[in-house]
C-alpha positions as CSV (number, residue, x, y, z in Angstrom):
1,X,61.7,-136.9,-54.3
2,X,59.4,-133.7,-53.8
3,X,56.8,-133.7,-51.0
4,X,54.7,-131.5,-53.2
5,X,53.9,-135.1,-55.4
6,X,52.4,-136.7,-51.9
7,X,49.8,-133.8,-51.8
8,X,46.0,-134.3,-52.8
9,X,45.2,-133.6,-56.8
10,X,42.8,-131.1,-55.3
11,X,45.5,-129.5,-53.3
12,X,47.7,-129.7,-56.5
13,X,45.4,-127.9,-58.7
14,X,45.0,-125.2,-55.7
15,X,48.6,-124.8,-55.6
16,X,48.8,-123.9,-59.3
17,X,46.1,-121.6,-59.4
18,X,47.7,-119.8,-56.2
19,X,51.1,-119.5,-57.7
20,X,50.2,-118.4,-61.0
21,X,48.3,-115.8,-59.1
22,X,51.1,-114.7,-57.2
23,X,53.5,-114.7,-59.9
24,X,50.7,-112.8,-62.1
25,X,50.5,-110.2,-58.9
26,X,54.3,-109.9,-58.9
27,X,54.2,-108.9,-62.2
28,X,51.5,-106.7,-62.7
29,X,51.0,-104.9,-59.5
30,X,51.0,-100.5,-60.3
31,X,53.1,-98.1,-58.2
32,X,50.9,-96.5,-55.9
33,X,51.9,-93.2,-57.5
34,X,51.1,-94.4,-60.7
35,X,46.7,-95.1,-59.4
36,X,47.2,-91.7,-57.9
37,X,46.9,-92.7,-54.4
38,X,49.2,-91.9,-51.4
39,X,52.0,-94.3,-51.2
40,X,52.7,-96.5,-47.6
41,X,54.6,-95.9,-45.2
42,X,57.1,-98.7,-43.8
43,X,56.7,-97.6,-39.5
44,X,56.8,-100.0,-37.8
45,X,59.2,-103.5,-38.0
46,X,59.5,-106.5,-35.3
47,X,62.4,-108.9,-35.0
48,X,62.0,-111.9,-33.5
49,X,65.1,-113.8,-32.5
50,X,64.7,-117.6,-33.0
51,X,64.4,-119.5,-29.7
52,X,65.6,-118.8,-25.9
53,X,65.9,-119.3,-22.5
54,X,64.9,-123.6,-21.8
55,X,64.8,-123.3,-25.8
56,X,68.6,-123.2,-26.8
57,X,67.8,-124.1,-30.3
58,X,70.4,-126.0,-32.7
59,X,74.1,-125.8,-31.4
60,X,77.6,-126.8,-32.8
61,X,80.9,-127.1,-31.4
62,X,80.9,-123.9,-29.1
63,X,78.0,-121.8,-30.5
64,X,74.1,-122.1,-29.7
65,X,71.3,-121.2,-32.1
66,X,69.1,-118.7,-29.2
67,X,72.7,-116.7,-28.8
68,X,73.4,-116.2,-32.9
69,X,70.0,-115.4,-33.3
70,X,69.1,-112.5,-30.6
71,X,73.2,-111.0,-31.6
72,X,72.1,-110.7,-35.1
73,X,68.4,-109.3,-34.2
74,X,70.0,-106.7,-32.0
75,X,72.4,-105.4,-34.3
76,X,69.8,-105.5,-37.2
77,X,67.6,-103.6,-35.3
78,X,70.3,-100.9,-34.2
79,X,70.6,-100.8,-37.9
80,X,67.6,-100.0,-38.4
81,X,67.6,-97.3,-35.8
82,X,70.8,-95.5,-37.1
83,X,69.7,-94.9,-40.6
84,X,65.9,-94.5,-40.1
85,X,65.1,-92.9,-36.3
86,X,61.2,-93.2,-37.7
87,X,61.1,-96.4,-38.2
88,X,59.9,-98.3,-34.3
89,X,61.7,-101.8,-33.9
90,X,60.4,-103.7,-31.3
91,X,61.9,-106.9,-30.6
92,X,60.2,-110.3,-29.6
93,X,62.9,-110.9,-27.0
94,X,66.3,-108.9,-25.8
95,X,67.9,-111.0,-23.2
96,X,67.9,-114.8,-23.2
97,X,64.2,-115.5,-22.3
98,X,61.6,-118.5,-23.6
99,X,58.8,-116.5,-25.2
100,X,55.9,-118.8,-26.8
101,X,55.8,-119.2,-30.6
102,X,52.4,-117.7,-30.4
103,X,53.0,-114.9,-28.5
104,X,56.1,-114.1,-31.1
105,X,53.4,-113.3,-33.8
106,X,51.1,-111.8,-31.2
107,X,53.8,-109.5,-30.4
108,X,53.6,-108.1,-34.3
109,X,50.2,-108.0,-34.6
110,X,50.1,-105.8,-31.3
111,X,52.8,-103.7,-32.7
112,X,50.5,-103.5,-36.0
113,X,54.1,-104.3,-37.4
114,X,54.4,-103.3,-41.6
115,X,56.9,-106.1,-41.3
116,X,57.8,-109.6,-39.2
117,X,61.8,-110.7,-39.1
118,X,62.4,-114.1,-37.9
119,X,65.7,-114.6,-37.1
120,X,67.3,-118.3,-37.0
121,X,70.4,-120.8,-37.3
122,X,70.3,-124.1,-39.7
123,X,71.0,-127.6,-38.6
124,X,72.0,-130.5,-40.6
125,X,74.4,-132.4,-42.1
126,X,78.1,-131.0,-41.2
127,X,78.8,-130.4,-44.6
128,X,75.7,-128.7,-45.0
129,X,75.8,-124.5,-45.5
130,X,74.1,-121.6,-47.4
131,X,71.6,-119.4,-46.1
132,X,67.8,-119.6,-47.1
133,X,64.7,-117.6,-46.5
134,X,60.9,-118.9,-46.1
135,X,57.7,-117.3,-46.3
136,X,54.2,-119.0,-45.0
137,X,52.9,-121.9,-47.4
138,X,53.8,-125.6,-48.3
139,X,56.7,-127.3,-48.2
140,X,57.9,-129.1,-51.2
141,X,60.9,-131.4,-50.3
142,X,61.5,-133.3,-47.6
143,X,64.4,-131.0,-46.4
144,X,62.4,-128.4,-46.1
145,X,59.2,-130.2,-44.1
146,X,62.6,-130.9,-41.8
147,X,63.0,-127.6,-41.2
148,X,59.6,-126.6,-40.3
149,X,59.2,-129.5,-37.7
150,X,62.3,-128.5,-36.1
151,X,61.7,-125.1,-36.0
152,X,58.5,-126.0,-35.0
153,X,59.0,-128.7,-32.3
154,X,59.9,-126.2,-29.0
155,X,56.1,-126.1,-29.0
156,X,56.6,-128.9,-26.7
157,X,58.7,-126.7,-24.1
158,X,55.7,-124.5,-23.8
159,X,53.7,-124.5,-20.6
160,X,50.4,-126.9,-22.4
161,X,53.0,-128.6,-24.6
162,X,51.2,-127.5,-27.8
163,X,47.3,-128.0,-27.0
164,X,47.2,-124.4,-28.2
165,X,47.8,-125.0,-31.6
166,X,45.8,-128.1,-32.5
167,X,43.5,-125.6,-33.9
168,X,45.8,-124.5,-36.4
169,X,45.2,-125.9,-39.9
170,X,48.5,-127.0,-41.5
171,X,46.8,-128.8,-44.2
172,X,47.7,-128.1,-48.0
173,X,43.8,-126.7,-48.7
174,X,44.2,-124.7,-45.7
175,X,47.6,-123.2,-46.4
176,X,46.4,-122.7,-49.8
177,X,43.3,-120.8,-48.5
178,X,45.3,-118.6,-46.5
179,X,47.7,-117.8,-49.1
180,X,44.9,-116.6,-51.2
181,X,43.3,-114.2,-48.3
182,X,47.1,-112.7,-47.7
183,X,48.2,-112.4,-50.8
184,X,49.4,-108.9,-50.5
185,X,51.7,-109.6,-47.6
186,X,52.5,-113.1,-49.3
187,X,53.9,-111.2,-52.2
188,X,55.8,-108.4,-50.1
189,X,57.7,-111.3,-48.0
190,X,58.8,-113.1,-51.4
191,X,59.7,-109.7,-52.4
192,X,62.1,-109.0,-49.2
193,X,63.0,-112.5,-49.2
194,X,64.6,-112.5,-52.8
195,X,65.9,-109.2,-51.2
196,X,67.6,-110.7,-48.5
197,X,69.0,-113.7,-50.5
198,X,70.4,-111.4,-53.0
199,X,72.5,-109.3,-50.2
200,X,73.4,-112.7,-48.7
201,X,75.5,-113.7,-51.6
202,X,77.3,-110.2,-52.1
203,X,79.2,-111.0,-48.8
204,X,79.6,-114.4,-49.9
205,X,76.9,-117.1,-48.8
206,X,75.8,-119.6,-50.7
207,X,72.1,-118.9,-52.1
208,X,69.9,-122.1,-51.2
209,X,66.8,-119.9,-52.2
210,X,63.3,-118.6,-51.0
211,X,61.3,-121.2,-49.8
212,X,58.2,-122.3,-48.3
213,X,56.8,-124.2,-44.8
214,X,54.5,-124.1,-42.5
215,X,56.4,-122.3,-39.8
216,X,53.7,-122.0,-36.9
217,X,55.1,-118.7,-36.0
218,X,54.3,-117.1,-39.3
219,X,50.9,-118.4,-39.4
220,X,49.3,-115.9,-36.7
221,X,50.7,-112.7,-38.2
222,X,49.3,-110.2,-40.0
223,X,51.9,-108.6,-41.8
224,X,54.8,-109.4,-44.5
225,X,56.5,-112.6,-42.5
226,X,59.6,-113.9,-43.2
227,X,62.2,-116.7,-41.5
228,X,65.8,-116.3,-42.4
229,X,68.1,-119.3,-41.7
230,X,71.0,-117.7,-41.8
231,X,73.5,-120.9,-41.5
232,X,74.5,-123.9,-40.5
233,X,76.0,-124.1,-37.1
234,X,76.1,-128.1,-37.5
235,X,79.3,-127.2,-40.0
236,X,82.1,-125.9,-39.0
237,X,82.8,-124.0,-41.6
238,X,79.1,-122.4,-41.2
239,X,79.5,-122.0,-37.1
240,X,82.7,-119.9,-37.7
241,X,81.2,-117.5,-39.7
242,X,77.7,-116.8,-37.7
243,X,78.9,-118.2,-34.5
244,X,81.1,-115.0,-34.2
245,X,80.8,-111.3,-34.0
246,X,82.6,-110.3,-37.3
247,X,80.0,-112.6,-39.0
248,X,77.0,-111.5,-37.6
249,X,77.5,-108.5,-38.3
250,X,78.1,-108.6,-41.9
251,X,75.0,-110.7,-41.7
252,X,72.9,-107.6,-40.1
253,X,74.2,-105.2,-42.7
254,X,73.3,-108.1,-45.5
255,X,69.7,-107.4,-43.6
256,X,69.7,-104.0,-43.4
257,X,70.6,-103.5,-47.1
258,X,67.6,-106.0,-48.2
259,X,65.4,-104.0,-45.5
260,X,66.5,-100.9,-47.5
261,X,65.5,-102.0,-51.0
262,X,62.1,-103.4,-49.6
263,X,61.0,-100.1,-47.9
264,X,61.8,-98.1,-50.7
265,X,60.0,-100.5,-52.8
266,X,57.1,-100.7,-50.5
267,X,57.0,-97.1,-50.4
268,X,57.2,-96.5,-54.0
269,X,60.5,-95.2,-54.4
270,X,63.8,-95.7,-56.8
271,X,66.5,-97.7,-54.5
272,X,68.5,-94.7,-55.2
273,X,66.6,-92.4,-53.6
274,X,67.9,-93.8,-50.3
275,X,70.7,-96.5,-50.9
276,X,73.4,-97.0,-48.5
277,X,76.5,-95.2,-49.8
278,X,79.8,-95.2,-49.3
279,X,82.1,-92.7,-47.9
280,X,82.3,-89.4,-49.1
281,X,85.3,-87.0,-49.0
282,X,84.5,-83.5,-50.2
283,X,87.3,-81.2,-51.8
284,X,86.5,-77.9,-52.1
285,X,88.9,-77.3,-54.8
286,X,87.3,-76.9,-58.3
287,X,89.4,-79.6,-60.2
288,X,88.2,-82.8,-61.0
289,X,89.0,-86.0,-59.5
290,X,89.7,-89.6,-60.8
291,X,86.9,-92.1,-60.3
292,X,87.7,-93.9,-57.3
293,X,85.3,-96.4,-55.0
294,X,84.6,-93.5,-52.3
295,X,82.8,-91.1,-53.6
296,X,84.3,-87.2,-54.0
297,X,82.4,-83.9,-54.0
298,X,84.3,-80.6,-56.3
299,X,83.5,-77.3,-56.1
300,X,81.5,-77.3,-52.4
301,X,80.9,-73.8,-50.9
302,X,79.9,-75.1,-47.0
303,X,80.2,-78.2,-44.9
304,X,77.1,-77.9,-42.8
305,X,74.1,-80.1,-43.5
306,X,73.1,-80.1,-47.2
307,X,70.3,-80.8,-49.5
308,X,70.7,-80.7,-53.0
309,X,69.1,-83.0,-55.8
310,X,70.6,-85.3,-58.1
311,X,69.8,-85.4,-62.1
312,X,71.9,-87.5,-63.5
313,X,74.7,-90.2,-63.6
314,X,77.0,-91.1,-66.2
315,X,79.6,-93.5,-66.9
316,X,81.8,-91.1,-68.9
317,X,82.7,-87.6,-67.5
318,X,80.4,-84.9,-68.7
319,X,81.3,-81.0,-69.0
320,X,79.4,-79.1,-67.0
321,X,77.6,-76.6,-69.4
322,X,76.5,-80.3,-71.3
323,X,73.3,-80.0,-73.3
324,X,72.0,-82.8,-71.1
325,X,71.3,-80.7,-68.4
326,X,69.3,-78.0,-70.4
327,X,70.7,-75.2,-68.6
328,X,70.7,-76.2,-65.3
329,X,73.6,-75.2,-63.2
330,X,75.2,-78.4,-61.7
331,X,78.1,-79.4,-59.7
332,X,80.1,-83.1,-59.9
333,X,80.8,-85.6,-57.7
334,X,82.3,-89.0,-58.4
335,X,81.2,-92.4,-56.9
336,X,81.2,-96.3,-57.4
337,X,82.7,-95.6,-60.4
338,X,79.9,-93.1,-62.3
339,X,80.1,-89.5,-62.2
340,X,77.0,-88.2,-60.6
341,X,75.8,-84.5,-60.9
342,X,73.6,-82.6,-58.5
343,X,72.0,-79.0,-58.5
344,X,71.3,-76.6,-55.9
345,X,72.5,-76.1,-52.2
346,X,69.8,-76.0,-49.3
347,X,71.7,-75.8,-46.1
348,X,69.7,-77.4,-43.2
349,X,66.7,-77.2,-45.6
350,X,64.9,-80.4,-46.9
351,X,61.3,-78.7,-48.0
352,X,63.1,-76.4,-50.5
353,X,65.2,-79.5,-52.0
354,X,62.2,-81.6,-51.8
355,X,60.7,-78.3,-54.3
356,X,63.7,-78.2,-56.0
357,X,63.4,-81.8,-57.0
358,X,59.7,-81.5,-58.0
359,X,60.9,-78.9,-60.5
360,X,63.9,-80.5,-61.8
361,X,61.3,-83.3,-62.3
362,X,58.8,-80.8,-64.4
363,X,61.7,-80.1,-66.2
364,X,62.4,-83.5,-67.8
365,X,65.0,-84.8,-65.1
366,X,62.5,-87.5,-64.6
367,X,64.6,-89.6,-62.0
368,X,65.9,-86.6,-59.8
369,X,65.8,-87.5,-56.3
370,X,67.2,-85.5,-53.0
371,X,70.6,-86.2,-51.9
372,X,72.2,-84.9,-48.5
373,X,75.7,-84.2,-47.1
374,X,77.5,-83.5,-43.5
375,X,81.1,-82.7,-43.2
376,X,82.4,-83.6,-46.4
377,X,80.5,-87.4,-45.7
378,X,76.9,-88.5,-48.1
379,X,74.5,-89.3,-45.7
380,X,71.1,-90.6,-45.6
381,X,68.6,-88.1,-45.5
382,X,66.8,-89.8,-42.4
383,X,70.8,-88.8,-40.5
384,X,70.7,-84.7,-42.6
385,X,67.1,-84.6,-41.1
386,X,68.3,-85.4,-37.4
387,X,71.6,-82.7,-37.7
388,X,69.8,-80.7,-38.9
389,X,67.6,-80.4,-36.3
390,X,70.6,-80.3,-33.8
């Protein structure tokens, strides 16, 4: 039986009101570019891996919750590093140290972090698996108030055993009240949330959802919090997985992928503008190629660091004097299966392909976007930026 039935009929009512608000929010909300204003910036992130030190956390056969936790939060935030060296990752803790709950979220709001990560391992049942991902408010079953107490219980390890945090207001009108006063960052966290739940079950976890609780170290901070229980390490099945290297990592990239979609969400632009892409192989040769998984650039005069800008994609092959590009001079490369065409080459020279792109928009291509390559490899333009620089 739901918690949520236990709750006050005032604290129902508020409840309905909030979500409807936040689904209305979801819904309606207007590009920044759209109002005419200057779009965020994503700068700063902080990843905080779950438990630590006295504070081992959950455990199962071999494999502790404080070690799972701080593997995965250092490789996400390598991630991080590699694709976007602008981005500043601090980390609530790097070695195996206790660090308060409080001082987890203080940590953030020092930082003035655009976005929390909290890092953590399930426990349960041993037949119990799937990943989930919470954001600040009430809890709504039983299994998930569980969660919450348990995640919340190592209060008791710290030095006052919790006095600290009497004042804190877990009550449903409370919760509600806060919800209502952050509902910006409430919003982005069920946006990166659904984000990272979606990239969770590409590599194959089970989807147990985005969820709510009143995690006490999301209730300090100031920013788009989320907590990701990334397993069960009371399974066996689940401990195998994230209680080794191979499956941690495919956990970070899962991460990073979701981390991608929500910055260029945040920041107003398409996912394609900078999606994680595969492989690229360039021949230089000016015959086509077949469609294949990695991608393949024809008809390339240099292999140095290049801009160019992307127009359009197409399922079927298009000829290259096509009336949909109106003129336009464009060259053909072919990846996850679509053929994808680009125009102009700016060797080591990102202004004139942001120009370039600015045009190409005037001229109709209204979901042109810049594009980058290095030694016959797509690469992000955050890695052309940094060669090019070299």
């Amino acid at each position: 039986m739901e918690r949520i039935a236990k709750l006050p009929k005032k604290a129902l009512i508020l409840r309905n009101v909030i979500s409807a608000f936040i689904v209305f929010n979801l819904f309606v909300s207007i590009p920044f570019a759209q109002k005419g204003l200057e779009s965020p910036k994503l700068k700063t992130v902080v990843i905080d891996a779950g438990h630590g030190g006295k504070d081992p956390g959950c455990h199962g056969g071999y494999a502790h919750e404080k070690d799972v936790c701080l593997s995965m939060a250092l490789k996400l935030g390598k991630l991080i590093n590699e694709k976007y060296p602008a981005i500043t990752v601090k980390y609530t803790r790097e070695t195996d140290v206790f660090v308060e709950l409080i001082e987890r979220a203080n940590i953030a709001n020092r930082a003035d972090a655009d976005l929390f990560i909290c890092i953590h391992a399930n426990a349960g049942s041993t037949v119990a698996y799937g990943t989930e991902t919470y954001v600040l408010g009430l809890h709504r079953t039983e299994s998930q108030q569980k969660v919450m107490e348990r995640e919340n219980s190592i209060i008791s390890l710290e030095e006052d055993k919790g006095a600290k945090y009497k004042s804190f207001d877990l009550t449903p009108d409370a919760m509600i009240a806060i919800q209502l006063q952050q509902n910006v960052n409430l919003n982005n966290a069920i946006k990166f949330a659904g984000f990272l739940q979606s990239e969770f079950k590409t590599i194959g976890r089970y989807d147990r959802g985005v969820k709510q609780a009143g995690f006490l170290v999301l209730y300090k901070t100031a920013m788009p919090s989320v907590l990701i229980e990334t397993g069960f390490l009371t399974n066996p099945n689940e401990e195998g997985f994230i209680g080794k290297l191979d499956g941690q990592e495919k956990m970070a990239n899962a991460m990073l992928k979701a981390f991608v979609k929500y910055k260029n969400d945040y920041e107003g632009k398409t996912l394609s503008e900078d999606h994680i892409v595969a492989p690229v192989k360039i021949d230089t040769k000016p015959t086509a190629v077949s469609v294949v998984d990695t991608a393949t650039v024809v008809d390339v005069p240099s292999s140095e660091v290049f801009f160019s800008v992307q127009i359009v994609s197409s399922a079927e092959k298009l000829t290259l004097d096509a009336e949909k590009f109106k003129g336009v001079p464009v060259k053909e490369y072919t990846q996850d299966n679509l053929y994808k065409y680009y125009t102009g080459i700016f060797v080591k020279d990102l202004d004139g392909a942001k120009k370039h792109k600015v045009a190409m928009q005037e001229k109709g291509f209204s979901s042109a976007f810049v594009i980058a390559f290095s030694n016959g490899e797509r690469i992000s333009i955050e890695k052309a930026i940094k060669l090019a620089e070299k």
